[in-house]
LOROKOL-15820 format. One record per residue (C-alpha): residue number from 0; residue in three letters; x, y, z. Coordinates in nm, 4 decimals, padded with zeros to 6 digits. Layout:
residues N
[tordo NUM,'ALA',[X,Y,Z]]
...
end
This chain:
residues 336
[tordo 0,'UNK',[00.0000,00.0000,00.0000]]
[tordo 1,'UNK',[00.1490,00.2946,-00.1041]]
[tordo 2,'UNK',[00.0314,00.5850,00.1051]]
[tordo 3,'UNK',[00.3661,00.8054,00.1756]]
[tordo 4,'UNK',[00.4567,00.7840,00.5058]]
[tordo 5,'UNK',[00.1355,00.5582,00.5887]]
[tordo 6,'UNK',[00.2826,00.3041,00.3291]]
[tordo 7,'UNK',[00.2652,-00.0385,00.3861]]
[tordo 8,'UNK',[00.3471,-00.4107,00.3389]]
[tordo 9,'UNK',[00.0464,-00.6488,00.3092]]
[tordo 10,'UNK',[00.1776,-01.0354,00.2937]]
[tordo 11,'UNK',[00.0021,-01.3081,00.1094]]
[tordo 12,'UNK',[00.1445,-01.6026,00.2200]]
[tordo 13,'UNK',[00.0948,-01.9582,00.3763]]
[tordo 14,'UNK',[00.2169,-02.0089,00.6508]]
[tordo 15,'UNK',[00.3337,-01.6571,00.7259]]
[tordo 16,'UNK',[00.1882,-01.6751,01.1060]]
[tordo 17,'UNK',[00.4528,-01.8808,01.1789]]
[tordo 18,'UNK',[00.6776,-01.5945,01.0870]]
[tordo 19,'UNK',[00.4609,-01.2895,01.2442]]
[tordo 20,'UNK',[00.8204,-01.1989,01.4374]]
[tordo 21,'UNK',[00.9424,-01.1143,01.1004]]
[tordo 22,'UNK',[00.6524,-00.9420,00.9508]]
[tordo 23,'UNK',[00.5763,-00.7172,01.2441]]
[tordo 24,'UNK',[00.8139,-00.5566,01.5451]]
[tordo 25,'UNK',[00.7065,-00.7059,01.8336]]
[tordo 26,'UNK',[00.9926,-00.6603,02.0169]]
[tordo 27,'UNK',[00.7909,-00.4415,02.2816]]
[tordo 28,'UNK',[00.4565,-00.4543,02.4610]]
[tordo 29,'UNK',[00.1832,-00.5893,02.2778]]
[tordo 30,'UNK',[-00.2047,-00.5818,02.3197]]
[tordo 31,'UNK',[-00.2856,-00.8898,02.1763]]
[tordo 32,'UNK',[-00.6858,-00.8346,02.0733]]
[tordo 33,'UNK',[-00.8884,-01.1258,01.9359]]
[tordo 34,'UNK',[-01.2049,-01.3402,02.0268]]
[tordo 35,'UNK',[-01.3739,-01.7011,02.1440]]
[tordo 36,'UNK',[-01.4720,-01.7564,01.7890]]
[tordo 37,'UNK',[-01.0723,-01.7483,01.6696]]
[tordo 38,'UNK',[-00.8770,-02.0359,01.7564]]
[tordo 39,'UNK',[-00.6330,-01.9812,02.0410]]
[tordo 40,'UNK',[-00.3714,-02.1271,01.8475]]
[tordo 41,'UNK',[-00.3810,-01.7982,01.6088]]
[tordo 42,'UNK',[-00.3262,-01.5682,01.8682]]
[tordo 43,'UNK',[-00.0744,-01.7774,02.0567]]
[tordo 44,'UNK',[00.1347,-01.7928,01.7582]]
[tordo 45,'UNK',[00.1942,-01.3948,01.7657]]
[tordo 46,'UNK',[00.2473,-01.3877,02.1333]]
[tordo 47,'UNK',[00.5346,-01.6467,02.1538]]
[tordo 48,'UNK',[00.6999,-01.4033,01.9166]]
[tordo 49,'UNK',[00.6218,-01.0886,02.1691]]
[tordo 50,'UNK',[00.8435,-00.9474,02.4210]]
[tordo 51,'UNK',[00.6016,-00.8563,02.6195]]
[tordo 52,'UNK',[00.2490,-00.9955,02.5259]]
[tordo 53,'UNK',[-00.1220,-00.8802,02.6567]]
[tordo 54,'UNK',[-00.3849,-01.1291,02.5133]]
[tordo 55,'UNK',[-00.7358,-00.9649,02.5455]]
[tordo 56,'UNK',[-01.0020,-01.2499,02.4419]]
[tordo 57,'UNK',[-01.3303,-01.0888,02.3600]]
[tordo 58,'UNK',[-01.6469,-01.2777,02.3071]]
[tordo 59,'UNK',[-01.7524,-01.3335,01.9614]]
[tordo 60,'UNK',[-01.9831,-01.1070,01.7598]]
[tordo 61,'UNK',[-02.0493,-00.7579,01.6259]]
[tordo 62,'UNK',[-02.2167,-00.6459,01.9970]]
[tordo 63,'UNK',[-01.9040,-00.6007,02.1230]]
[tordo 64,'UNK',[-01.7120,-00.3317,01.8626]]
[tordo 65,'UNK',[-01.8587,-00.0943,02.0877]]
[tordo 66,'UNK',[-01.7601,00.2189,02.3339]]
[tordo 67,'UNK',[-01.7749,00.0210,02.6353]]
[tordo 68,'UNK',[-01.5612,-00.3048,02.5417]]
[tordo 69,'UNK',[-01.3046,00.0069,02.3704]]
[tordo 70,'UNK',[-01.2499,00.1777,02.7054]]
[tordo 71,'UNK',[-01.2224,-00.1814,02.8707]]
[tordo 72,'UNK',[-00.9070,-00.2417,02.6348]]
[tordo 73,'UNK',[-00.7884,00.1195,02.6934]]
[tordo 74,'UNK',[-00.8117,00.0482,03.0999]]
[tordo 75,'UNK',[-00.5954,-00.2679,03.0613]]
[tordo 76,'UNK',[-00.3732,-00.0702,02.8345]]
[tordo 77,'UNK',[-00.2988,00.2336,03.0806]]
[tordo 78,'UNK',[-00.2732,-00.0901,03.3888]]
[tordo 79,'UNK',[00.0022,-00.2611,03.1916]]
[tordo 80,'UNK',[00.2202,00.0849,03.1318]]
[tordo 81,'UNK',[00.1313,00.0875,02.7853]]
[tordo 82,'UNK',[00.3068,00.3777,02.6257]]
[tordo 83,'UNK',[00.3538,00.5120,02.2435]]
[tordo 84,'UNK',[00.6554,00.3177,02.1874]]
[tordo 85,'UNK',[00.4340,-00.0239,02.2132]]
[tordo 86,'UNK',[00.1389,-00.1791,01.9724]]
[tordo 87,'UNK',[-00.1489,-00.3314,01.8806]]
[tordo 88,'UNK',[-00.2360,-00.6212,01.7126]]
[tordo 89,'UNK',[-00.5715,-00.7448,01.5838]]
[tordo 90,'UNK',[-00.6410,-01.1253,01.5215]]
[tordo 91,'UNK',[-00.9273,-01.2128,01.4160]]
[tordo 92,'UNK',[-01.2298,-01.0489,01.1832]]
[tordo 93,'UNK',[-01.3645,-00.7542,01.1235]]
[tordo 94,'UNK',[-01.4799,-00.6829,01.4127]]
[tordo 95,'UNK',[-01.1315,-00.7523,01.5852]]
[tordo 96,'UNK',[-00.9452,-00.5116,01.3564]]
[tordo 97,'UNK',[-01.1990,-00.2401,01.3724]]
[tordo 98,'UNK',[-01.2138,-00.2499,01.7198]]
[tordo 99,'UNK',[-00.8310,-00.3203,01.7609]]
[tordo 100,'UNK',[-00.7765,-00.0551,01.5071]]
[tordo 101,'UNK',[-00.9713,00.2172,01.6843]]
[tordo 102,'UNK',[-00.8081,00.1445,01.9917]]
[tordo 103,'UNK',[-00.4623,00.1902,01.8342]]
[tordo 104,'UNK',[-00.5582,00.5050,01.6412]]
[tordo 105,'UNK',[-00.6957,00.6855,01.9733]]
[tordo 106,'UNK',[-00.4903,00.5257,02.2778]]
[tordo 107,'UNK',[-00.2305,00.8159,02.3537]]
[tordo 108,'UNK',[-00.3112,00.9730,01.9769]]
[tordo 109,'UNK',[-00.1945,00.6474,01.8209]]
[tordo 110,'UNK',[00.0157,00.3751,01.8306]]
[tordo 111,'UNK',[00.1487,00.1169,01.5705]]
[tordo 112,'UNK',[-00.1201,-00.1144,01.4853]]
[tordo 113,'UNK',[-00.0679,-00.4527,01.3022]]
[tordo 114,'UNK',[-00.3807,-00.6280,01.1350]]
[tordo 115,'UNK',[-00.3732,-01.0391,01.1157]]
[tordo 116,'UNK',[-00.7581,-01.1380,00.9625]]
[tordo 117,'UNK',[-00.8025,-01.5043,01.0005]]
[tordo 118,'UNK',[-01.1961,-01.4454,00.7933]]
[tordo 119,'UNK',[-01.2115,-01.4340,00.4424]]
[tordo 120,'UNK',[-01.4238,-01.1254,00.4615]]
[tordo 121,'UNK',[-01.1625,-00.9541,00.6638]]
[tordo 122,'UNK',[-00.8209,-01.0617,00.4750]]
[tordo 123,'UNK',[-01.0170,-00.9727,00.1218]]
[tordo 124,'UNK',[-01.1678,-00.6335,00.2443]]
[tordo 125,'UNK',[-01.1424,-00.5189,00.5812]]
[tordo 126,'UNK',[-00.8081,-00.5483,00.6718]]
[tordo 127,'UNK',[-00.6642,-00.2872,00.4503]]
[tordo 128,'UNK',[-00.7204,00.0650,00.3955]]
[tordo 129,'UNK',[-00.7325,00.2227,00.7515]]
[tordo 130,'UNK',[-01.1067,00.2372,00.7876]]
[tordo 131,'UNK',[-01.1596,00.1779,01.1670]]
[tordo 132,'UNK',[-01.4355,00.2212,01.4148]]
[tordo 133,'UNK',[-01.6831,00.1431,01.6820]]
[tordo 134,'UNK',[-02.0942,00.1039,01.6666]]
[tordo 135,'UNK',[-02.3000,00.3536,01.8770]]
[tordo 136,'UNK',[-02.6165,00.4281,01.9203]]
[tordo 137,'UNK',[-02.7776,00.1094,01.6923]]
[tordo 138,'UNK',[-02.5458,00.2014,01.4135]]
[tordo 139,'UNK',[-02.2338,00.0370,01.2831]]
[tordo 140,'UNK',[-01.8938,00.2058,01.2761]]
[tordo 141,'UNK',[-02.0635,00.5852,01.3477]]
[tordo 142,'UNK',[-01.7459,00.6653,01.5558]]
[tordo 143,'UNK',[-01.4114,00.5958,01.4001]]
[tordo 144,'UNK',[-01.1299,00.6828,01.2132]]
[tordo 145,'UNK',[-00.8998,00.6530,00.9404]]
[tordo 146,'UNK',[-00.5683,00.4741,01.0821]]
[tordo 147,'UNK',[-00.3472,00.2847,00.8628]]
[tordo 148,'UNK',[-00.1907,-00.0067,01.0135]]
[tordo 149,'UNK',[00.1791,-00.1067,01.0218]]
[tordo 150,'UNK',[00.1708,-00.3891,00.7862]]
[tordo 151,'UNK',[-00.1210,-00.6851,00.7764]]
[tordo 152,'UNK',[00.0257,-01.0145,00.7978]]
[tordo 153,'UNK',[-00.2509,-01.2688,00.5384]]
[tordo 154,'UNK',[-00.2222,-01.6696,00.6272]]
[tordo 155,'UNK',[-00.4606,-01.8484,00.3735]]
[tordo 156,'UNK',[-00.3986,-02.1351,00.5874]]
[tordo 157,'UNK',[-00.6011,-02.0260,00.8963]]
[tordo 158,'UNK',[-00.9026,-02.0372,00.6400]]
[tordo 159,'UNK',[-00.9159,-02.4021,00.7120]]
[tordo 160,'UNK',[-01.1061,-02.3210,01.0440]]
[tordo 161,'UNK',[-01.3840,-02.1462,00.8821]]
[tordo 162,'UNK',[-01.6742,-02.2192,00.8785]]
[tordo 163,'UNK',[-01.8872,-02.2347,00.5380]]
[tordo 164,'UNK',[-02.1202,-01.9521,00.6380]]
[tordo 165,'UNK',[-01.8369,-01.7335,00.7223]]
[tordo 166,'UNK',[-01.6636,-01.8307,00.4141]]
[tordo 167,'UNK',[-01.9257,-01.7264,00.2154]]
[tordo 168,'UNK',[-01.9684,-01.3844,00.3472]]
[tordo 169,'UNK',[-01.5903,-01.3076,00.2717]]
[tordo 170,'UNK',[-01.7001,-01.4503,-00.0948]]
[tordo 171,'UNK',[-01.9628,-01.2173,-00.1251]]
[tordo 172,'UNK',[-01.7359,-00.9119,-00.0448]]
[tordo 173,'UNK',[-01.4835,-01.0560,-00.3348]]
[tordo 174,'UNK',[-01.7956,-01.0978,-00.5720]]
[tordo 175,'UNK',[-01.8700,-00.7200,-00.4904]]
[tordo 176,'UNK',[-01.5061,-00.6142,-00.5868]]
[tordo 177,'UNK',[-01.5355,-00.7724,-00.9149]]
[tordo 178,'UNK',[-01.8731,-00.6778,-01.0204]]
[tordo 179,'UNK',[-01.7393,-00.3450,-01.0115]]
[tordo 180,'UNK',[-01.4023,-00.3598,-01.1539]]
[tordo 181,'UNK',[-01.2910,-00.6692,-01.3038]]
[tordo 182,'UNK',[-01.5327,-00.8338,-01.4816]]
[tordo 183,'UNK',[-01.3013,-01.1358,-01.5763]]
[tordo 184,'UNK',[-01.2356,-01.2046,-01.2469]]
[tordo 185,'UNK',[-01.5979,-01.1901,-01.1504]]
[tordo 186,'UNK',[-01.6465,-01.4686,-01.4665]]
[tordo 187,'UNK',[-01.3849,-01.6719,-01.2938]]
[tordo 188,'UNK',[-01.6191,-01.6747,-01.0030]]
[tordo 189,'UNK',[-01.8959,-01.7399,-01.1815]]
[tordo 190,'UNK',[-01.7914,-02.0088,-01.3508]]
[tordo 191,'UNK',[-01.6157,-02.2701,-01.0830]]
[tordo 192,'UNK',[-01.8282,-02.1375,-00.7370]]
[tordo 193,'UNK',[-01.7346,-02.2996,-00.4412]]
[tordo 194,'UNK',[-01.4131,-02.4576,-00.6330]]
[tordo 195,'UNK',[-01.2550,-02.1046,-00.7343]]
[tordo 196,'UNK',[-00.9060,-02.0650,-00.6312]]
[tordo 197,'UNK',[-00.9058,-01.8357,-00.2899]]
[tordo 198,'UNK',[-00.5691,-01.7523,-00.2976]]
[tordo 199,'UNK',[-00.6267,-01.5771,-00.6658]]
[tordo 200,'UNK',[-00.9819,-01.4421,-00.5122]]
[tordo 201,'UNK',[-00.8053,-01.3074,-00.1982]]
[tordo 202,'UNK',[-00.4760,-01.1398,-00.4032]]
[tordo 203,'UNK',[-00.7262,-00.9837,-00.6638]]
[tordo 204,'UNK',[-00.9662,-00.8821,-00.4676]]
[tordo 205,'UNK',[-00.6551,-00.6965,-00.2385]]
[tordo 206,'UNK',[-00.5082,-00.5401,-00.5403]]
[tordo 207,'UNK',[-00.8486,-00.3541,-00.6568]]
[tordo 208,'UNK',[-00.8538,-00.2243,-00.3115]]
[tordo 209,'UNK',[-00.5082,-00.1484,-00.2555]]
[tordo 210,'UNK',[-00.5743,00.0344,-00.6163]]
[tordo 211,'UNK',[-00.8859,00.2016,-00.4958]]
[tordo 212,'UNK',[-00.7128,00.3350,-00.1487]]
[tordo 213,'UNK',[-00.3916,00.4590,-00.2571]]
[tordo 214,'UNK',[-00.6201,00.6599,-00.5095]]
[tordo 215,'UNK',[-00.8468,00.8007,-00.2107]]
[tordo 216,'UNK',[-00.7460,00.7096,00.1040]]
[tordo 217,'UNK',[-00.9515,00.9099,00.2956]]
[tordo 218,'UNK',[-01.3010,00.8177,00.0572]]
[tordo 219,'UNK',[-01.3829,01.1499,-00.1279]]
[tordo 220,'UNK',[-01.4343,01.0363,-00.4609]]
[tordo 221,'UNK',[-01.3491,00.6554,-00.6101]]
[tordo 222,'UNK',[-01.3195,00.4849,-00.2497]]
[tordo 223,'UNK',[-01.7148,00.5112,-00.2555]]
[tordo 224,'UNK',[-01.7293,00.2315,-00.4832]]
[tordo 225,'UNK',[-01.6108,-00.0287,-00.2250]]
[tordo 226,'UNK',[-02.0097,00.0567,-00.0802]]
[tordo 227,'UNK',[-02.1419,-00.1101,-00.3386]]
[tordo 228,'UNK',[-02.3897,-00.3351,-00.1447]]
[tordo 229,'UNK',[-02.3728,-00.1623,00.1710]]
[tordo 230,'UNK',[-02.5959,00.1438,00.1997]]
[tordo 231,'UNK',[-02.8763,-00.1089,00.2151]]
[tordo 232,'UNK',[-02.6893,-00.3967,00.3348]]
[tordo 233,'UNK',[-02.6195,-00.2050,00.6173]]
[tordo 234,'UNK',[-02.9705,-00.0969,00.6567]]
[tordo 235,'UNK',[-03.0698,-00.5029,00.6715]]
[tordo 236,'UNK',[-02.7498,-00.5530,00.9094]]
[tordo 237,'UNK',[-02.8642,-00.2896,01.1772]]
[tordo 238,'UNK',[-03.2344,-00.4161,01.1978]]
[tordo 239,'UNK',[-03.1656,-00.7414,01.1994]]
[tordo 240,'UNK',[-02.8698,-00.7715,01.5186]]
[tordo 241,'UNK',[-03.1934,-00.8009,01.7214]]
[tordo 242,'UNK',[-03.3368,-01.0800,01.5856]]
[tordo 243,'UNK',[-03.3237,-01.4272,01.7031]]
[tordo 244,'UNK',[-03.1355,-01.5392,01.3287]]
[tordo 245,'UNK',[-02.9516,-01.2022,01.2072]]
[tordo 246,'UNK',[-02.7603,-01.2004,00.8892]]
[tordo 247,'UNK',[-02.3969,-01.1763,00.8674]]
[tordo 248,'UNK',[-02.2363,-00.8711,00.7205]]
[tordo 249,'UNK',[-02.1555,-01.0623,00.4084]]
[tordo 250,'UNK',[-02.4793,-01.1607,00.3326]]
[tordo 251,'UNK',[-02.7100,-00.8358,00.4010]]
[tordo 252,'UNK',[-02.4084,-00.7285,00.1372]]
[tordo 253,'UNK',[-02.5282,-00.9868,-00.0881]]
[tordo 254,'UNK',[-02.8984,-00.8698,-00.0694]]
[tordo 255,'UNK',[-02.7688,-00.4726,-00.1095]]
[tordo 256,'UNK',[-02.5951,-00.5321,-00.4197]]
[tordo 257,'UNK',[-02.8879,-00.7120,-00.5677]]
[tordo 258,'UNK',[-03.1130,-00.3883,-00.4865]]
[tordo 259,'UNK',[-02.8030,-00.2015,-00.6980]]
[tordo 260,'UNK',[-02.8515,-00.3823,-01.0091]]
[tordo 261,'UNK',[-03.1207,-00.5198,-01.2067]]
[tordo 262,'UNK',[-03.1769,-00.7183,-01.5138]]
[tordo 263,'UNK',[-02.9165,-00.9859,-01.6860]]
[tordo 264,'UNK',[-02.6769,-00.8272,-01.4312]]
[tordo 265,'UNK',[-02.8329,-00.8809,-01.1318]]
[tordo 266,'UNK',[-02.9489,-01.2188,-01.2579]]
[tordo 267,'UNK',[-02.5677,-01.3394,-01.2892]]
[tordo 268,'UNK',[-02.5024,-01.1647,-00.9426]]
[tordo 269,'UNK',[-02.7659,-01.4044,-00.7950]]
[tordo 270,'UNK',[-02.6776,-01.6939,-00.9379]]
[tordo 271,'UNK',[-02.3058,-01.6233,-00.8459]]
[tordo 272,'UNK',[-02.4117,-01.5339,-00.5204]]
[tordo 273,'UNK',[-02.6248,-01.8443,-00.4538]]
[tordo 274,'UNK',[-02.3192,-02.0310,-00.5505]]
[tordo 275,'UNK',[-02.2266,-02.0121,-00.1890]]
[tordo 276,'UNK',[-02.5457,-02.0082,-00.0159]]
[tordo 277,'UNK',[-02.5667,-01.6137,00.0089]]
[tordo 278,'UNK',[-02.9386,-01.4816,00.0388]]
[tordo 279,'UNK',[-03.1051,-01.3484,-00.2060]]
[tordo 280,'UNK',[-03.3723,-01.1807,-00.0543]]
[tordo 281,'UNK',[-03.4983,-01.0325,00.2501]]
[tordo 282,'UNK',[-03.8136,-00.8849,00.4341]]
[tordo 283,'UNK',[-03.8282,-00.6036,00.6848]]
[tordo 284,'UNK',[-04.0847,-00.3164,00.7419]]
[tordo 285,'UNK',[-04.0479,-00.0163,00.4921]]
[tordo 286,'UNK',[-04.0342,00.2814,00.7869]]
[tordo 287,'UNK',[-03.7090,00.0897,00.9777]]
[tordo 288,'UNK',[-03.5398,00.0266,00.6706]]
[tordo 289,'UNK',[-03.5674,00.4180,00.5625]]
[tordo 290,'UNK',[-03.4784,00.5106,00.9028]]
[tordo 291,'UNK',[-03.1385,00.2891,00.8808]]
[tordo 292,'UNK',[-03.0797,00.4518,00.5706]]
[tordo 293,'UNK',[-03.1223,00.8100,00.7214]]
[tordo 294,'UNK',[-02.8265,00.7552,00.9266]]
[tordo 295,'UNK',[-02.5657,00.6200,00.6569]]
[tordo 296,'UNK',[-02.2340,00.8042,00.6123]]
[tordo 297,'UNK',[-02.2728,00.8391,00.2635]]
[tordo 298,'UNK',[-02.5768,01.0581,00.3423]]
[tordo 299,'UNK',[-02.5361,01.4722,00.2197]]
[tordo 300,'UNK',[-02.8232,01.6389,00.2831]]
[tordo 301,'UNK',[-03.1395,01.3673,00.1809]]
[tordo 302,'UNK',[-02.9315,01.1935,-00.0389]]
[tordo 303,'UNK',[-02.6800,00.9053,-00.0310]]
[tordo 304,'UNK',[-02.4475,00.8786,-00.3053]]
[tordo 305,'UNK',[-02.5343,00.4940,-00.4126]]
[tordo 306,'UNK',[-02.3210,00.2702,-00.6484]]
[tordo 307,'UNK',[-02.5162,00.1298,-00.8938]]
[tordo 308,'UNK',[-02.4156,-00.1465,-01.1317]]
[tordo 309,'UNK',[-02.5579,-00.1256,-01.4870]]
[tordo 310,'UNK',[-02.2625,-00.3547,-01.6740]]
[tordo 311,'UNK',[-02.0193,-00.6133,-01.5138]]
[tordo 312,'UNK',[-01.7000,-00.4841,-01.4259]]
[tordo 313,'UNK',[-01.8061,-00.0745,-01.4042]]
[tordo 314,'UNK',[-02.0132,00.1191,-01.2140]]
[tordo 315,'UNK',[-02.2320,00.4333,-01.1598]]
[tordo 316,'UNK',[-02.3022,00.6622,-00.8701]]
[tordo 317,'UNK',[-02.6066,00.8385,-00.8265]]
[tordo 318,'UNK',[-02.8180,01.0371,-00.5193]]
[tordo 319,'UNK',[-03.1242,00.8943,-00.4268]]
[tordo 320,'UNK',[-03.3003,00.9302,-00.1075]]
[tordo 321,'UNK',[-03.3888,00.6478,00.1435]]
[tordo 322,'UNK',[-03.7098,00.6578,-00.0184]]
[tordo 323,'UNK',[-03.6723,00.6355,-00.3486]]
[tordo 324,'UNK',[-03.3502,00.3329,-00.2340]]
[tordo 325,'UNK',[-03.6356,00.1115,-00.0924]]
[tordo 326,'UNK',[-03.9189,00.1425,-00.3537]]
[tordo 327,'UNK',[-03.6140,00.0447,-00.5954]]
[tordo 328,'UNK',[-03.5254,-00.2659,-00.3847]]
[tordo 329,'UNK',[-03.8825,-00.4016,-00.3627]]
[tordo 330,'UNK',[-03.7820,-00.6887,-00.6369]]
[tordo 331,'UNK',[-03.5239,-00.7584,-00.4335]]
[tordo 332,'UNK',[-03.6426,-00.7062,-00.0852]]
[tordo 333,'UNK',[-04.0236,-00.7593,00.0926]]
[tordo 334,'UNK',[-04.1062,-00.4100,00.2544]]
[tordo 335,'UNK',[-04.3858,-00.4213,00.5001]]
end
């Protein structure tokens, strides 16, 4: 990632946990972050090659990116003499490197953070570009920042403890990627499904992003385009975290980018989609669904800037109010 002085290295590379004492200076104290749902092992691995580790073991799930788990960690930070000269280091998900992230950009202004996703979703998307943050209020990543981390270490190999669900939401993120700028790569997908090459998905999908980023870091023009999917699959994820079955992040981003398209595109986005279980549709009440939508980041004014996709491999933006978003979606979506 070439950012100036915020550039840095992003490794591909099985097995390259093993060497996480190579790949990032740990040669201090670290605050270890990760959660239940992320084998132990994972972590482990990066404290035996701390000076000084701190493991912090979160329960798993979305609930706890939030204010009060982030001045937890900053509490054991400040009790263990944490000082600017030390790091963090995320391993785990999204929600681990968001949260870890955050942490790292605000504890005493910022120090080094290090990013080691162990989902698919978060090694294809998440864990680059510097885009971190905490939900508040009922809505997801409303307080953050933009941080860059130190260098994000990428084992393939920790994939192998997955499981199928959460594979397929980190598919769905890579299918977004390439319905907007690489239509070959979204054909690959296409064609072979569930026995597509996720190294090649994972190192593509990275190098539109990396693209995207070092073109507008802080997302004031081109960066928008990595929302494709989200302004209502965010919607869909917010209303549904209190329901006894909620969607993952990766599929209310499946059912988003099918309310962005429509015709032979979004066809061949469904099909691809259902390759790996992804829904397809969903059903909420109209009023809750514009209210999510009232609070989205993309929102000026009325409006949210929305990516649309019209042809495979391109895209569109256009301003359309919450309003006019969900009457569009209704093929796509059940509004009651």
């Amino acid at each position: 990632m070439q950012l100036g002085e915020h550039s840095y290295d992003i490794t591909v590379e099985r097995g390259a946990l093993a060497r996480a004492g190579e790949l990032m200076r740990l040669d201090r104290r670290v605050l270890i972050l990760t959660d239940d749902g992320v084998p132990a092992q994972y972590a482990q691995a990066v404290a035996d090659a701390c000076r000084e580790p701190h493991i912090v073991r979160l329960e798993q799930g979305e609930a706890n990116k939030c204010i009060e788990k982030y001045t937890e960690i900053l509490r054991t930070m400040v009790e263990a003499g944490f000082d600017r000269g030390d790091c963090v280091v995320a391993v785990g998900g999204g929600v681990m490197g968001d949260l870890g992230g955050f942490v790292a950009a605000t504890y005493m202004r910022g120090v080094d953070f290090y990013n080691v996703p162990t989902t698919l979703l978060s090694q294809i998307d998440s864990s680059i570009g510097g885009k971190v943050a905490v939900d508040f209020a009922g809505y997801k990543n409303i307080v953050g920042a933009f941080y860059q981390p130190r260098a994000v270490v990428i084992d393939p190999e920790v994939l192998s403890t997955l499981d199928p669900r959460q594979f397929a939401c980190g598919m769905a993120e890579a299918i977004k990627m390439f319905a907007t700028f690489d239509a070959d790569a979204f054909e690959t997908v296409e064609r072979e499904g569930k026995n597509v090459d996720v190294d090649s998905v994972i190192i593509r999908a990275l190098e539109i992003k990396r693209d995207v980023v070092e073109q507008d870091e802080k997302e004031k023009g081109l960066r928008r385009v990595l929302n494709f999917g989200h302004t209502v699959g965010h919607a869909v994820e917010s209303l549904g975290e209190q329901s006894d079955s909620p969607l993952l992040h990766g599929e209310c981003v499946s059912v988003g980018m099918l309310c962005m398209c429509e015709g032979a595109v979004r066809e061949r986005i469904a099909k691809t989609v259902a390759h790996f279980d992804l829904p397809t549709t969903w059903r909420g009440k109209k009023d809750d669904v514009i209210a999510a939508m009232t609070h989205d980041k993309k929102a000026s004014g009325d409006r949210i800037t929305v990516i649309k996709v019209q042809k495979l491999g391109s895209f569109t933006e256009q301003k359309m109010t919450p309003t006019e978003i969900a009457e569009q979606s209704r093929e796509v979506i059940t509004l009651i």
